[in-house]
PyMOL CGO cylinders between C-alpha atoms (Angstrom):
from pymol import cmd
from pymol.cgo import CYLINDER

trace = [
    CYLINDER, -20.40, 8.59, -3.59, -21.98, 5.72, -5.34, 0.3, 1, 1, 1, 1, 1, 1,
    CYLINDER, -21.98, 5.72, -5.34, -20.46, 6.13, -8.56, 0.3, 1, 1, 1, 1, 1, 1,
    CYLINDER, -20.46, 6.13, -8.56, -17.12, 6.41, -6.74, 0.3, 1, 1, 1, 1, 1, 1,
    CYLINDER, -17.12, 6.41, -6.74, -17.44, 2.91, -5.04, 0.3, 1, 1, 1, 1, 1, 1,
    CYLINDER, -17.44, 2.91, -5.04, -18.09, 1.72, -9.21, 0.3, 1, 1, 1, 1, 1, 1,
    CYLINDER, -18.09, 1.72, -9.21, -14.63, 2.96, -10.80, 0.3, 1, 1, 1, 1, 1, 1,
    CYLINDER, -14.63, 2.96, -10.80, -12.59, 1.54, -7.85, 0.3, 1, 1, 1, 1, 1, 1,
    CYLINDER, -12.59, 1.54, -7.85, -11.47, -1.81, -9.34, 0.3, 1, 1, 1, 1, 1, 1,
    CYLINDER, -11.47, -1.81, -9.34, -10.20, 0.09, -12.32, 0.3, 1, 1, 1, 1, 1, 1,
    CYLINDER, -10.20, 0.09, -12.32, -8.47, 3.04, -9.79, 0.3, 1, 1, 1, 1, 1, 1,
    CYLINDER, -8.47, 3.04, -9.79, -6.93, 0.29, -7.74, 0.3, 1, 1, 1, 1, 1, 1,
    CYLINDER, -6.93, 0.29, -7.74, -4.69, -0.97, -10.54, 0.3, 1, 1, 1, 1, 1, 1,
    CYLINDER, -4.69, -0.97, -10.54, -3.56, 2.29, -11.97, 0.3, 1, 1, 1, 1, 1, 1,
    CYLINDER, -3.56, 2.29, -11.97, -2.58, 3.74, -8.28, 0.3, 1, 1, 1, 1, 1, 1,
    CYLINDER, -2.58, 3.74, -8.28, -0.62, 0.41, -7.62, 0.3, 1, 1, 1, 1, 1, 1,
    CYLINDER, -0.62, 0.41, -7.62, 1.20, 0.66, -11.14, 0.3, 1, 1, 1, 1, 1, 1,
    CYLINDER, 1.20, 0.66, -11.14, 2.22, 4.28, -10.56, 0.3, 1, 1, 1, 1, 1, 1,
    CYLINDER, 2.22, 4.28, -10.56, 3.35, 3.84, -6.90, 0.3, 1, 1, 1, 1, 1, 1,
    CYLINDER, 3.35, 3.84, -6.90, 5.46, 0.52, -8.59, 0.3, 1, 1, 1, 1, 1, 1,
    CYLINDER, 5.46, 0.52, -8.59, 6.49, 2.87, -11.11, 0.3, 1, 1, 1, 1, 1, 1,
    CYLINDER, 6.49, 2.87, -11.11, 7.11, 5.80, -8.99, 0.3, 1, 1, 1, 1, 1, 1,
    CYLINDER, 7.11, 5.80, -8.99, 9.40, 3.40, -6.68, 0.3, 1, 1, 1, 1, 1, 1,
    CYLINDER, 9.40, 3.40, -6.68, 11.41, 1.92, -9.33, 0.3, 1, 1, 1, 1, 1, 1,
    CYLINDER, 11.41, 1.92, -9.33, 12.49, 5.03, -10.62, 0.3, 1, 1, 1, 1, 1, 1,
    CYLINDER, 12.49, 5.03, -10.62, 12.88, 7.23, -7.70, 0.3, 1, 1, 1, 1, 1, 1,
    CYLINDER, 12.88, 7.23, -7.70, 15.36, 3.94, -6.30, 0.3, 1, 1, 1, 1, 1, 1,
    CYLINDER, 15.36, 3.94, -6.30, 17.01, 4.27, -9.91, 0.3, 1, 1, 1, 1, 1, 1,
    CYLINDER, 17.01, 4.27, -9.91, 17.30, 7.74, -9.27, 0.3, 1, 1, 1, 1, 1, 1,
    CYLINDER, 17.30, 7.74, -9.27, 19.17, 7.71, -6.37, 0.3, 1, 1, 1, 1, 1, 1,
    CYLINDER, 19.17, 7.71, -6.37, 21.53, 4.28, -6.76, 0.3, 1, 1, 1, 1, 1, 1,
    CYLINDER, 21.53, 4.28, -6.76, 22.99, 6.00, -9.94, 0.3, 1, 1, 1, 1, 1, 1,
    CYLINDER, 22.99, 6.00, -9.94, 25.07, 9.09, -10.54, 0.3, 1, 1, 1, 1, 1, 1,
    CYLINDER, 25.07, 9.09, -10.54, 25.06, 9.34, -14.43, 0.3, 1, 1, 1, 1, 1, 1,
    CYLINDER, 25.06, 9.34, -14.43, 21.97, 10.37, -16.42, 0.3, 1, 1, 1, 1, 1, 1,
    CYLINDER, 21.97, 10.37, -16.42, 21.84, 10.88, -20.51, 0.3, 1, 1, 1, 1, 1, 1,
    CYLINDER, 21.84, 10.88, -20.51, 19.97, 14.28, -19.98, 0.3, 1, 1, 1, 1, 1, 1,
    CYLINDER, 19.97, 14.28, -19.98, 19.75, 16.23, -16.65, 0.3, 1, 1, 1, 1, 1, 1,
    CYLINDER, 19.75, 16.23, -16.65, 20.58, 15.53, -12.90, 0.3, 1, 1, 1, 1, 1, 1,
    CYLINDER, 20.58, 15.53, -12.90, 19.21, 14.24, -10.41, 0.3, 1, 1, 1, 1, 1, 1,
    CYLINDER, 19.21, 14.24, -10.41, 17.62, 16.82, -8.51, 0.3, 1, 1, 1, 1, 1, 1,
    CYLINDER, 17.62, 16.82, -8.51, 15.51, 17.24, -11.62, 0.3, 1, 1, 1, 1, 1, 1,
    CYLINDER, 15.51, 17.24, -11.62, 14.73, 13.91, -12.42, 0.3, 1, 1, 1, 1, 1, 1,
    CYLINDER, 14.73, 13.91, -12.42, 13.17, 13.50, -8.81, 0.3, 1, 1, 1, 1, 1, 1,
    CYLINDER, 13.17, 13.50, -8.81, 10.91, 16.59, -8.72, 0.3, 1, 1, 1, 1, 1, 1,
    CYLINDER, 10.91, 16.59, -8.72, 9.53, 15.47, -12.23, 0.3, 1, 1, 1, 1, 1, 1,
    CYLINDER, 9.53, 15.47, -12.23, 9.18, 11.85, -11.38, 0.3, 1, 1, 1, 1, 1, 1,
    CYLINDER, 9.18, 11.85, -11.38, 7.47, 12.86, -8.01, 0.3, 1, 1, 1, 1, 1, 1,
    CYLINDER, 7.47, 12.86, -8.01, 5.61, 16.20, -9.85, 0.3, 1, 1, 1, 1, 1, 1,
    CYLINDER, 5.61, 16.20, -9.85, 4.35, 14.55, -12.62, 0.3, 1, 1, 1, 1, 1, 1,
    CYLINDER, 4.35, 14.55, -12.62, 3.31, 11.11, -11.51, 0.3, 1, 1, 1, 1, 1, 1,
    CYLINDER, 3.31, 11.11, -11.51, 2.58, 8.58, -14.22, 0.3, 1, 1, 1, 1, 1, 1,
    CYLINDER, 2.58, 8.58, -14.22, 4.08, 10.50, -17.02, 0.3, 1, 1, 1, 1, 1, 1,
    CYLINDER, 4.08, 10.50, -17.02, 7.39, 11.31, -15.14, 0.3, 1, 1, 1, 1, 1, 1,
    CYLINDER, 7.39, 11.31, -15.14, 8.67, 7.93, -14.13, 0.3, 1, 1, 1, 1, 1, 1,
    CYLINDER, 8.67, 7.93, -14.13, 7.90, 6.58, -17.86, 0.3, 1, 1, 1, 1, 1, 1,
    CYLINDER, 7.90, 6.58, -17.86, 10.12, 9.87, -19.44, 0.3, 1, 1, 1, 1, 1, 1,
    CYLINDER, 10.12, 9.87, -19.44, 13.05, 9.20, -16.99, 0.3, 1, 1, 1, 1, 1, 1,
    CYLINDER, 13.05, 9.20, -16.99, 13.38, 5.45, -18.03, 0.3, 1, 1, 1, 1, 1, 1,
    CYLINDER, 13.38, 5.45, -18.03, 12.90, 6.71, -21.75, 0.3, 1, 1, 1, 1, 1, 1,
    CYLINDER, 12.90, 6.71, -21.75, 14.84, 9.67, -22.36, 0.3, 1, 1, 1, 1, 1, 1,
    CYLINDER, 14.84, 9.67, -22.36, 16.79, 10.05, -18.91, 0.3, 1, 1, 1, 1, 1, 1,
    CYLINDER, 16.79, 10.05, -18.91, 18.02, 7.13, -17.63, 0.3, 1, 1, 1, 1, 1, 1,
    CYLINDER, 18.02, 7.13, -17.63, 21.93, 6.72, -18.68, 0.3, 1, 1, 1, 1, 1, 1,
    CYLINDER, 21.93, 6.72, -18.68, 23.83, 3.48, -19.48, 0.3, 1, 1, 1, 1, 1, 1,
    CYLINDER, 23.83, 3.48, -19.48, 25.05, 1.64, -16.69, 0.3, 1, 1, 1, 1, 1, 1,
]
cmd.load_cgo(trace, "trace")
């Protein structure tokens, strides 16, 4: 338990930037109808599924031009 309690100021950080993350995109998600590849339904489960790596692909590769 001990060597938990020393990695927690670098796991604080990284679960607050893919909650922020998470947000953002889920919000982006849901306020917008058009995406460049997919819908929406898909874009949610892999943003949710796939945690840090999801919410950095939709803004990449999904997100369409407003």
């Amino acid at each position: 338990m001990e060597e938990l309690f020393k990695y927690i100021p670098f796991l604080i950080p990284i679960a607050v930037i893919q909650l922020a993350l998470l947000a953002s995109a889920v919000v982006h998600i849901l306020r917008h109808n058009s995406f460049r590849f997919g819908n929406r339904l898909m874009w949610l489960i892999i943003c949710v599924a796939v945690n840090i790596i999801g919410p950095v692909l939709y803004f990449v590769i999904g997100k369409g031009d407003d």
